[in-house]
N, C-alpha and C positions, 0 to 999 in steps of 0.2 A: 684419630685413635692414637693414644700413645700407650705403648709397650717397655715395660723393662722390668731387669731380674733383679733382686736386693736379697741381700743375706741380714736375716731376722737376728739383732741384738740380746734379744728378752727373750721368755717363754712369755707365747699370749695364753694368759689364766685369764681368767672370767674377768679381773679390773681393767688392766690392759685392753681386752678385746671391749669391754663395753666404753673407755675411754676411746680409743681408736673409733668406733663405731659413733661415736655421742660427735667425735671432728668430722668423718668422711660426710657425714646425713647432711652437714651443711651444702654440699656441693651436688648442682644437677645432674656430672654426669654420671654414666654408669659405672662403678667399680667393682671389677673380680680380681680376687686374688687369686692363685693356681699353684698349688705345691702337687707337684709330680702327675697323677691323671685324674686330681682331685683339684674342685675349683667351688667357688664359694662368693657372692654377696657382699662386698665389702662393707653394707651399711647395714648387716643383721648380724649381731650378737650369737646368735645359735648358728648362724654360717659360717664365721668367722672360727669360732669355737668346734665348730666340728672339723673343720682341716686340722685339730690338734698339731699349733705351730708351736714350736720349740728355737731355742736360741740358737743357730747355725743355720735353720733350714733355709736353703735358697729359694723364694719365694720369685713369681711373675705377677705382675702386675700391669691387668690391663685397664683402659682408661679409655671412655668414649663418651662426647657429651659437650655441650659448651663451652664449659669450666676447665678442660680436658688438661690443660697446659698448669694450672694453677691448682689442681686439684692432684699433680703428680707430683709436684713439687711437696704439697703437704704429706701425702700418704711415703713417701718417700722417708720423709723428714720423721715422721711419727714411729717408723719402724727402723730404723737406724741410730733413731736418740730418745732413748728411755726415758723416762718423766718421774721416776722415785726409783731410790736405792734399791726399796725393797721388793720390785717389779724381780 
């Protein structure tokens, strides 16, 4: 299981979170995100969306599953470096 905390670059609106969501689905293991005592699915679009993330929020991220090591690297990466300006 890998654990770590990342401060969210973007606001996830619905593109963001379904692009996030369309990378994490590739990988087996399990992903929760966790903003404050709220936690959520990293590979569902309406869970992801319902933690209502915002640009600053300090977000955890936990990680459990085969892939666990390569699949933190990506969620990591996806949330610290934005994919369109207009994100």
């Amino acid at each position: 299981m890998f654990i770590q905390e990342v401060i969210l670059k973007y606001n996830f609106h619905a593109r963001p979170c379904a692009y996030f969501v369309n990378q994490t689905s590739k990988f087996g293991a399990n992903i929760t995100i966790v903003r404050g005592n709220k936690s959520g699915n990293g590979k569902s679009v309406i869970s992801v969306m319902m933690l209502e993330l915002a640009k600053g929020d300090k977000v955890r991220i936990v990680i459990d599953g085969n892939d666990e090591k390569e699949a933190m690297r990506k969620v990591v990466y996806l949330i610290e470096n934005p994919l369109e300006k207009d994100w």
